[in-house]
Wavefront OBJ file of the C-alpha trace (Angstrom):
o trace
v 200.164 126.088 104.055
v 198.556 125.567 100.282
v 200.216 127.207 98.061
v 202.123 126.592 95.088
v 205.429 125.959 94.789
v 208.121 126.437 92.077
v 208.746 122.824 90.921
v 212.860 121.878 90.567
v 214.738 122.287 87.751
v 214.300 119.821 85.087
v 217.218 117.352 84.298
v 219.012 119.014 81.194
v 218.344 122.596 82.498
v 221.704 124.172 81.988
v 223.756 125.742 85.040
v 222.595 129.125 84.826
v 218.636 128.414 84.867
v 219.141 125.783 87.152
v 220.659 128.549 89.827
v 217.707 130.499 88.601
v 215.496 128.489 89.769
v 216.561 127.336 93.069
v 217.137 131.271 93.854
v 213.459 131.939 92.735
v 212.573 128.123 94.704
v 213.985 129.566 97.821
v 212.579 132.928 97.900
v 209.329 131.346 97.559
v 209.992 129.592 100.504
v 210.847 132.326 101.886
v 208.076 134.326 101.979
v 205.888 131.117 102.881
v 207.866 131.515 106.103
v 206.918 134.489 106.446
v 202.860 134.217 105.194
v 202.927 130.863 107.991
v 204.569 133.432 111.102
v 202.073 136.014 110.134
v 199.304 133.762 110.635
v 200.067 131.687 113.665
v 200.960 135.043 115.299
v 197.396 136.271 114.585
v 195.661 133.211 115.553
v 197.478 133.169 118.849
v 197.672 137.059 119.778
v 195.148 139.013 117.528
v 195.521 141.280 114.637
v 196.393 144.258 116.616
v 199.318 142.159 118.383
v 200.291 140.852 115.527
v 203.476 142.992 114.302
v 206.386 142.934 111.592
v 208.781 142.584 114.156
v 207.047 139.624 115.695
v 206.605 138.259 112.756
v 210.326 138.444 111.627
v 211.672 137.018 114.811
v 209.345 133.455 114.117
v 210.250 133.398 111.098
v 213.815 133.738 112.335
v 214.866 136.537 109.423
v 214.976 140.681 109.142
v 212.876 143.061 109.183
v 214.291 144.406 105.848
v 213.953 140.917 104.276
v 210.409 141.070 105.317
v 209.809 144.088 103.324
v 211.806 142.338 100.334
v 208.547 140.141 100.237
v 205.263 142.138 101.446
v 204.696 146.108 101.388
v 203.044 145.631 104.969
v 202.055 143.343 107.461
v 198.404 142.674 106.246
v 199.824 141.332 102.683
v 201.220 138.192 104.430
v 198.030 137.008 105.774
v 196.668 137.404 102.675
v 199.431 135.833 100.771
v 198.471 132.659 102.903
v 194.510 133.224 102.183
v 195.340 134.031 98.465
v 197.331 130.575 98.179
v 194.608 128.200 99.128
v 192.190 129.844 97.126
v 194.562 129.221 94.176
v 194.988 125.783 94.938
v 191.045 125.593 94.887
v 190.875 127.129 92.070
v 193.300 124.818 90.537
v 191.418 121.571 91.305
v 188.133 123.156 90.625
v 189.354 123.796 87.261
v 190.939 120.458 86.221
v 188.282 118.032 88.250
v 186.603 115.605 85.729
v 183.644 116.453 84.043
v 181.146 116.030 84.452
v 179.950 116.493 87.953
v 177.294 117.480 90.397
v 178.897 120.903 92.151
v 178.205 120.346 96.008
v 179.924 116.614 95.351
v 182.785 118.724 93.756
v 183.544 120.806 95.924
v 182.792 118.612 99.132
v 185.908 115.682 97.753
v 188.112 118.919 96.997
v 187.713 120.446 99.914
v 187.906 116.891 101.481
v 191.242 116.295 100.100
v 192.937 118.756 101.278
v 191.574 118.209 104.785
v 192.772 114.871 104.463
v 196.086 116.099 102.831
v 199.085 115.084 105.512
v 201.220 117.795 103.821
v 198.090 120.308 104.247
v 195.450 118.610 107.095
v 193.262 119.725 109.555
v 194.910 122.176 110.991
v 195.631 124.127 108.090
v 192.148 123.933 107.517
v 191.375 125.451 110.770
v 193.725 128.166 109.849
v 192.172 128.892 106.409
v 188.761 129.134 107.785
v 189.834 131.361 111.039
v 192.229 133.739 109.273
v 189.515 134.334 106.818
v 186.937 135.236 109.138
v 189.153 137.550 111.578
v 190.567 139.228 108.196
v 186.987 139.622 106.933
v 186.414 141.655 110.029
v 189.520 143.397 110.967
v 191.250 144.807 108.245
v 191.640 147.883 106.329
v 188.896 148.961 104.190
v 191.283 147.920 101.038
v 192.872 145.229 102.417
v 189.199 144.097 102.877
v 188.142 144.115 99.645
v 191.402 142.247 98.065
v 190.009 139.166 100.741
v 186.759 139.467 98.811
v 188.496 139.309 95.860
v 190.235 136.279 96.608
v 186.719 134.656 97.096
v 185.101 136.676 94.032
v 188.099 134.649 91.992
v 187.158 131.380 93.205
v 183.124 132.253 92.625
v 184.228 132.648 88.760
v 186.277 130.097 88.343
v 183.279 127.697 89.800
v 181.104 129.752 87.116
v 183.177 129.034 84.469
v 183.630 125.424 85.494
v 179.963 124.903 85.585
v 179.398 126.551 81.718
v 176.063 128.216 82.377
v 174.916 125.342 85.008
v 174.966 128.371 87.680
v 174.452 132.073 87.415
v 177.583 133.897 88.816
v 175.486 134.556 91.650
v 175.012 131.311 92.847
v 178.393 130.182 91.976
v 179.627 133.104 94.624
v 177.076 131.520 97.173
v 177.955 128.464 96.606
v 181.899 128.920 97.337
v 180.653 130.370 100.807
v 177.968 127.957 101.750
v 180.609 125.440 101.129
v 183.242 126.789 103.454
v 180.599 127.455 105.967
v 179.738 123.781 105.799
v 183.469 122.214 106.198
v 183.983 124.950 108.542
v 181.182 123.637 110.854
v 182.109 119.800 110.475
v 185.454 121.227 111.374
v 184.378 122.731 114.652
v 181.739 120.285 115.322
v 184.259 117.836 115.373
v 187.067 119.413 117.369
v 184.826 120.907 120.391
v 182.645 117.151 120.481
v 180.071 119.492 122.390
v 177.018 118.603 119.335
v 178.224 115.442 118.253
v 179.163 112.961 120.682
v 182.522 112.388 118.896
v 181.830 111.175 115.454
v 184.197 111.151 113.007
v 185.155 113.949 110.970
v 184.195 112.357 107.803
v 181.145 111.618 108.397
v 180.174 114.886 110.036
v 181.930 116.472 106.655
v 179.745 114.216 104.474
v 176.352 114.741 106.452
v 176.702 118.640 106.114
v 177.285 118.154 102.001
v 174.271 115.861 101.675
v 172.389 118.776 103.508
v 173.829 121.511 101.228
v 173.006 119.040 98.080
v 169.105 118.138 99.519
v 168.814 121.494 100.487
v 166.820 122.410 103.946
v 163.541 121.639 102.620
l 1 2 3 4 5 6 7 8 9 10 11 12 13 14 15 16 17 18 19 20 21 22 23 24 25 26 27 28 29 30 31 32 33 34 35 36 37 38 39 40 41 42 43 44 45 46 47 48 49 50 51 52 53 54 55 56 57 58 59 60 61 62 63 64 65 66 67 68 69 70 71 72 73 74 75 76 77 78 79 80 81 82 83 84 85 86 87 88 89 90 91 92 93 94 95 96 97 98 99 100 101 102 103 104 105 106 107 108 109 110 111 112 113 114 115 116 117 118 119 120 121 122 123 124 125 126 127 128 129 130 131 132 133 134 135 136 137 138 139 140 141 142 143 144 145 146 147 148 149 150 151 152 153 154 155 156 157 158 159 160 161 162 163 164 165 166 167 168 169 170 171 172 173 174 175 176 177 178 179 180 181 182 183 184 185 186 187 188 189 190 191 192 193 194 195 196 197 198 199 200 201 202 203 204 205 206 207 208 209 210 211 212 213 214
């Protein structure tokens, strides 16, 4: 899953923040576990199926250390959502400059695709967790997902310095999901495609985005 990690105590750290940090390392880790259960559980059984209990026993820890971590059962799939929009967000911020914003986003998005730690099927996962959350949750559970997204629309706004309007820098995060999402697909089901290659099914839907439909 793509999120971020506490990184390991420094050498010279003394005893005490060292301890700190591995506690703080491990509860991280922790709750990963957790965010990861919650989502392969919906993605194989549903939102409705998709319980604390259940979610505890694959993650192979209590119920009451559950709770230690997330409120409710809805906050761990969008802990998992909320960390790979962070890590977007991340590379979106510190990519070089300059640089056209469809060929930006297409070899960030394309890296962590191509990511062994991440791949495709953590892709996958984003992209389907987003759109059953999008359409199954809570009214205010709803609107922190389209926060997530809002966050990665300005940080793509503020990357670009006036090059888009917020507006399109919003769209933009969504038509470019939509298009991995579809080379994903494409590529997996072979029904439209006659088995090519993921990357160049990924590269041919970012030269359409960038040309535009005409």
């Amino acid at each position: 899953m793509a999120v971020m990690h506490i990184p390991p105590a420094q050498e010279g750290t003394s005893d005490n923040a060292r301890t700190q940090s591995l506690r703080e390392r491990k509860k991280a880790e922790t709750r990963d576990r957790l965010a990861r259960a919650s989502v392969e559980l919906l993605l194989e059984y549903g939102v409705e199926q998709t319980t604390v209990s259940e979610i505890t026993a694959r993650a192979g820890v209590s119920t009451r250390t559950f709770h230690n971590y997330f409120a409710h059962r809805d906050d761990a799939f969008l802990h998992y959502i909320d960390g790979f929009f962070t890590q977007l967000g991340k590379a979106v911020e510190s990519y070089p400059e300059p640089a056209p914003v469809v060929e930006m986003l297409k070899n960030i998005l394309w890296d962590f695709i191509n990511n062994p730690e991440e791949g495709l099927d953590s892709a996958r996962q984003i992209i389907a967790v987003a759109e059953q959350l999008s359409l199954s949750l809570p009214h205010e559970e709803k609107n922190r997902t389209n926060e997530i997204f809002d966050e990665l629309g300005d940080t793509l706004f503020r990357k670009t310095d006036g090059g888009l309007s917020r507006y399109q820098a919003h769209l933009a995060v969504h038509l470019v999901l939509a298009a991995a999402t579809t080379a994903i697909e494409a590529h997996i089901t072979k029904s439209i495609t006659g088995g090519r290659d993921l990357k160049s099914l990924f590269n041919e839907a970012f030269d359409l985005l960038h040309r535009g439909l005409g």
